[in-house]
C-alpha positions, -999 to 999 in steps of 0.1 A, spaced: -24 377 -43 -46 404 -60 -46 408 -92 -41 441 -112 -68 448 -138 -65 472 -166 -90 489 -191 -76 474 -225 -104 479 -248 -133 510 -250 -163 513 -268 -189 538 -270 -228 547 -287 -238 585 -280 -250 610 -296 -215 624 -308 -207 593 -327 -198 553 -321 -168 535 -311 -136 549 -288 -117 574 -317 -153 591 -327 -162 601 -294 -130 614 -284 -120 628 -312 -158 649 -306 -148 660 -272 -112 670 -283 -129 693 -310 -156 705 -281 -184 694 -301 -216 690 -282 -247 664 -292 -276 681 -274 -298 696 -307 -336 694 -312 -352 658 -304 -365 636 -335 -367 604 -318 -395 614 -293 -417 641 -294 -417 660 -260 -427 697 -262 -458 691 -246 -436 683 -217 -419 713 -222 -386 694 -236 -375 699 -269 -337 695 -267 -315 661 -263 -282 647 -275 -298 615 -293 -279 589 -314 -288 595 -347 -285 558 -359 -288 535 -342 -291 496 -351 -278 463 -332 -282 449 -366 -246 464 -379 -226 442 -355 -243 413 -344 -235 382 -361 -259 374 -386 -272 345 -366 -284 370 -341 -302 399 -359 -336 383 -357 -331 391 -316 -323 426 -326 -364 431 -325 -366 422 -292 -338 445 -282 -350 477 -262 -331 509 -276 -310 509 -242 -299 467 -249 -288 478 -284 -267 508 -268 -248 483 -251 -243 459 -280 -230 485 -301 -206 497 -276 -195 461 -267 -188 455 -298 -168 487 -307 -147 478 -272 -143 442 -286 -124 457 -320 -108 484 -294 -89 454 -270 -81 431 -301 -99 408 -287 -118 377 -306 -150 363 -287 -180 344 -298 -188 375 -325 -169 359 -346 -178 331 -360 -154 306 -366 -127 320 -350 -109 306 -318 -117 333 -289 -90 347 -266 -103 331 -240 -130 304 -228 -163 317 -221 -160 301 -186 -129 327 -180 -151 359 -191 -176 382 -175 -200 405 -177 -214 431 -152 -234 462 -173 -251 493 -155 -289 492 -164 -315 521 -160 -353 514 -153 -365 507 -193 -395 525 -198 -421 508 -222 -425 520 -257 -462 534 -254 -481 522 -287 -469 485 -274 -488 489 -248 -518 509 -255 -539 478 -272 -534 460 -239 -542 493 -218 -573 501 -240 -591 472 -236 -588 469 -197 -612 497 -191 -643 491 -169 -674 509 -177 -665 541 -167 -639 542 -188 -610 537 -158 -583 507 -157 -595 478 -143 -566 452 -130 -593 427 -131 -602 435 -171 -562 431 -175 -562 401 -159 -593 389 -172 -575 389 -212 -561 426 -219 -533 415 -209 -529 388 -243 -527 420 -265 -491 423 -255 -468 406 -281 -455 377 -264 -417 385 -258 -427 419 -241 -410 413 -215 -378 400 -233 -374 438 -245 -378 458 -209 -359 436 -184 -327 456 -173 -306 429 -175 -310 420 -211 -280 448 -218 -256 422 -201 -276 390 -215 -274 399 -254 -237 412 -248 -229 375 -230 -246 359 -256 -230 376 -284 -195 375 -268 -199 339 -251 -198 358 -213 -197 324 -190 -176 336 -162 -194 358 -131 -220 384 -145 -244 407 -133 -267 435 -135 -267 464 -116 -290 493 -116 -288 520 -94 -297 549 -115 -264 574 -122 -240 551 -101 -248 517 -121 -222 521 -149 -195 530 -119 -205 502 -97 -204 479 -122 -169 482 -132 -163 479 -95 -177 443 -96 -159 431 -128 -127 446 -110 -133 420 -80 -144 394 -103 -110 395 -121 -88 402 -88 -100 375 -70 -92 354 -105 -126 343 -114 -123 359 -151 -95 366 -173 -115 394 -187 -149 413 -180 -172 434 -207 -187 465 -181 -202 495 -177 -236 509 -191 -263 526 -209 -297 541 -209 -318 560 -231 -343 585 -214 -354 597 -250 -389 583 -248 -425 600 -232 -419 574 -199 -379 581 -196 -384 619 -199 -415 621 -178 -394 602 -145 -364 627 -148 -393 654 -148 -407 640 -118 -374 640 -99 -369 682 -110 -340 670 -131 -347 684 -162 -341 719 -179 -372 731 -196 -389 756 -217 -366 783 -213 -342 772 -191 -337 742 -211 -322 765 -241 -298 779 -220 -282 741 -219 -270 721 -191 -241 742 -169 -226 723 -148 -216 741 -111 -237 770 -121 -258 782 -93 -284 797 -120 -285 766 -142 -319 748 -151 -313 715 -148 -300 690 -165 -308 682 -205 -316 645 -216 -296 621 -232 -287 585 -243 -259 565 -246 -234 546 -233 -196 530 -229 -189 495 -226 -151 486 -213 -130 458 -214 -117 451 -182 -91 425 -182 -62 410 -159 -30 430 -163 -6 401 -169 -33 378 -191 -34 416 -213 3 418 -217 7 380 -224 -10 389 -257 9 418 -262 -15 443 -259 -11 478 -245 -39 488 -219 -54 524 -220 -51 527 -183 -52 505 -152 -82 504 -126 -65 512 -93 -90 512 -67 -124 511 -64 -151 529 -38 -182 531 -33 -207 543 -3 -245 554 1 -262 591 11 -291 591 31 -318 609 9 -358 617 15 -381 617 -15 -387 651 -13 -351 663 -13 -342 641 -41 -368 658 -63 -356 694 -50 -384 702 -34 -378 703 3 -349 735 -3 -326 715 20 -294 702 5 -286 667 -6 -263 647 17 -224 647 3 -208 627 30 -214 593 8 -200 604 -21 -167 617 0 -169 580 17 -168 568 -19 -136 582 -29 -119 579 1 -123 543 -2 -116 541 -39 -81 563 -30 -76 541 2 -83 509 -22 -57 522 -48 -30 530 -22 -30 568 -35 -30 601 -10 -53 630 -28 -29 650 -32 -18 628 -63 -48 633 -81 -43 648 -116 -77 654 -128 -113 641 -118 -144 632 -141 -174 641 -123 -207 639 -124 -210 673 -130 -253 671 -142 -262 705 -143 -289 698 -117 -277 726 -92 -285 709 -57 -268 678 -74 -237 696 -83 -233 719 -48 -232 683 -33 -209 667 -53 -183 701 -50 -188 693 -14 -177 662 -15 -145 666 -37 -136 700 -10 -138 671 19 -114 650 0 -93 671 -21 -92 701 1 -81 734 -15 -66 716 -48 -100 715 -52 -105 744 -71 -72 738 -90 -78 696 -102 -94 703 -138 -128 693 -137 -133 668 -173 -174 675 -177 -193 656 -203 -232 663 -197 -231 694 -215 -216 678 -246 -232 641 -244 -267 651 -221 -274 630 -189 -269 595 -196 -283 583 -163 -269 544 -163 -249 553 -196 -225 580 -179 -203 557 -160 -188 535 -185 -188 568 -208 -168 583 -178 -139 559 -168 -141 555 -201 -127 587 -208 -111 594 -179 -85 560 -192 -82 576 -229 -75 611 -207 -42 590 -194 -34 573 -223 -34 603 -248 -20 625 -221 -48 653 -231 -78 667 -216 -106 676 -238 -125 707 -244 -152 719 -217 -182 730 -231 -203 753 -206 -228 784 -218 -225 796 -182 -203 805 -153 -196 775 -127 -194 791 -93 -155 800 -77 -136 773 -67 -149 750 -99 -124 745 -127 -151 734 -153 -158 767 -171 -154 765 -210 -117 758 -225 -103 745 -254 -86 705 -251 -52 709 -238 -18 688 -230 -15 676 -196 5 656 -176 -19 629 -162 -7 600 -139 -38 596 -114 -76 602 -122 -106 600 -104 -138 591 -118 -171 596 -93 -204 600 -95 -237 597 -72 -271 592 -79 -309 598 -78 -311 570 -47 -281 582 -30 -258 557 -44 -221 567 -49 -191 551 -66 -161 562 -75 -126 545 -95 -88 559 -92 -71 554 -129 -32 552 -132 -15 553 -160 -10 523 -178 
């Protein structure tokens, strides 16, 4: 028999604070985190705006036996640890993190399946290496890197930029010994890999699985790929801020962050009389055929919606719920206009005219694009929508075309039972999670 799995524990790093009651308490209030960038210097990219995480240090929860690996931890691996940590305290749970202490459960009987993004390399560790592989005309030369450049990396480089370190220092922390994985398909990772822990746990491999995601684009490399792919806002456009379903918006604004979840089996959760945030009802996911050219916007056609309306038809079919019972859907909502007039495509397939009456809950302009980092961030607010029976404030500077209900408003009451949680991405992956009320 499947098992029912429930989100009993949140945690969150982003730029409007750490753990489950800072964030939402931020989105509540309407607060946003883009301001001017100190972590990475990009105006000469024409960027000058992100919503960074002010501080930001593994160090503060990893057991003291572990700092020393916090300096081989890239920024995105130490998003994750925070926010696993934070959904650890969140779940009452106990786990290897604390020392001497008997865990809830055996390592063997808990996962870990984390969203990654492509890490870019911190440029001045690589420069010595790059700097001394020149040939005589001053160009790289793979046969000078070979030949010894290549020594003047420090020698756990690539300890720091392999995506699946996220889930590897959370496992390792947390004593993860049950089915894990790494996923990384851009926007979608964070979505999918809830999808996998779900399985995991329904099929009874795990009592319990950490999931979701982060990524940091806040770095010369990170901001440069999002340039390349006509994501970003920039020079002016960029201070007019990221407006979701505006046909006149920019582009997105960068970001970093993420939210790690504590998925757990439903009757293991109540056994130790804890109350879930919300349960996972279905999950869906699907792919959209996309060219090169009209992922980075510059072909004029439209990108393909049919795979994200395949998504959440099979994450509605997978939960056993007809659209019509959907409450309220966190979207993707980017900014990126061709992004967005696909995805509004996709929920009119599925959701027919309620589309333009199902509030839209849209984070980018308040957290920035989180890339890997927005799907745990999402379902992770889309479960604390349920549980606290609120939506938050919508933060737009624009005007989100008819038939969108994402324009600004303040954080209301509402009565939520079903939410859907979507998103696609870059390579035309799409995912997408029904909620219930717990």
């Amino acid at each position: 028999m499947r098992r029912r799995v429930v989100i009993s524990g949140a945690g969150f790093a982003t730029g409007l604070g750490l753990g489950r009651d800072a964030l939402w308490a931020a989105l509540v209030e309407g607060r946003s985190a883009i301001g001017a960038l100190t972590v990475v210097d990009g105006a000469a990219l024409g960027v000058t705006l992100g919503a960074e995480i002010k501080e930001l240090s593994a160090r503060d929860v990893v057991p003291k036996h572990y700092r020393k690996a916090v300096k081989v931890m890239a920024r995105d691996s130490e998003i994750a640890v925070i926010a696993a940590s934070f959904a650890v305290r969140d779940a009452g749970l106990v786990t290897r993190e604390q020392d001497g202490v008997a865990p809830t459960y055996p390592a063997a009987r808990v996962g870990c399946q984390v969203g990654a993004g492509l890490i870019p390399t911190e440029i001045d560790e690589v420069a010595s290496a790059f700097s001394t592989s020149r040939d005589e005309e001053g160009e790289f030369s793979l046969a000078k890197w070979g030949e010894g450049a290549i020594n003047n990396l420090q020698p756990l480089w690539m300890l720091k930029y392999l995506p699946n370190m996220l889930a590897c220092h959370v496992g390792i922390v947390h004593g993860c010994e049950a089915p894990s994985n790494t996923i990384t398909c851009s926007e979608a990772s964070g979505l999918l890999s809830l999808g996998e822990s779900a399985r995991v746990i329904e099929r009874g491999d795990a009592e319990a699985c950490f999931s979701g995601g982060a990524e940091s684009k806040l770095s010369p490399l990170g901001l440069l790929r999002l340039i390349s792919w006509g994501r970003l806002a920039r020079g002016e456009g960029e201070a007019r801020g990221a407006r979701p379903y505006d046909p006149d918006s920019a582009g997105t604004i960068s970001g970093e962050g993420g939210g790690i979840l504590i998925l757990e089996d439903r009757e293991s959760c109540r056994a130790r009389g804890a109350k879930a945030h919300a349960e996972l009802l279905g999950f869906g996911a699907a792919h959209s055929a996309r060219s090169l050219s009209t992922l980075a916007g510059r072909s004029g056609g439209e990108l393909d919606s049919t795979g994200l309306a395949y998504a959440i038809d099979n994450a509605l079919h997978d939960a056993g719920v007809p659209a019509s019972e959907i409450d309220a859907v966190v979207p993707q909502a980017s900014g990126h206009a061709p992004t967005d007039r696909a995805e509004m495509a996709a929920l009119r397939a599925v959701l027919g005219a309620r589309a333009s009456s199902v509030p839209l809950v849209t984070l980018t302009p308040a957290l920035g694009e989180l890339v890997a980092g927005r799907g745990g961030v999402q379902a992770g607010v889309g479960a604390l929508c349920l549980r606290e029976q609120r939506l938050p404030a919508r933060v737009h500077a624009g005007r989100p075309e008819a038939g969108a209900l994402a324009g600004a408003e303040p954080s209301r009451p509402a009565a939520l039972r079903r939410v859907l949680v979507c998103t696609s991405s870059m390579g035309g992956s799409n995912a997408a999670l029904v909620l219930g009320a717990a």
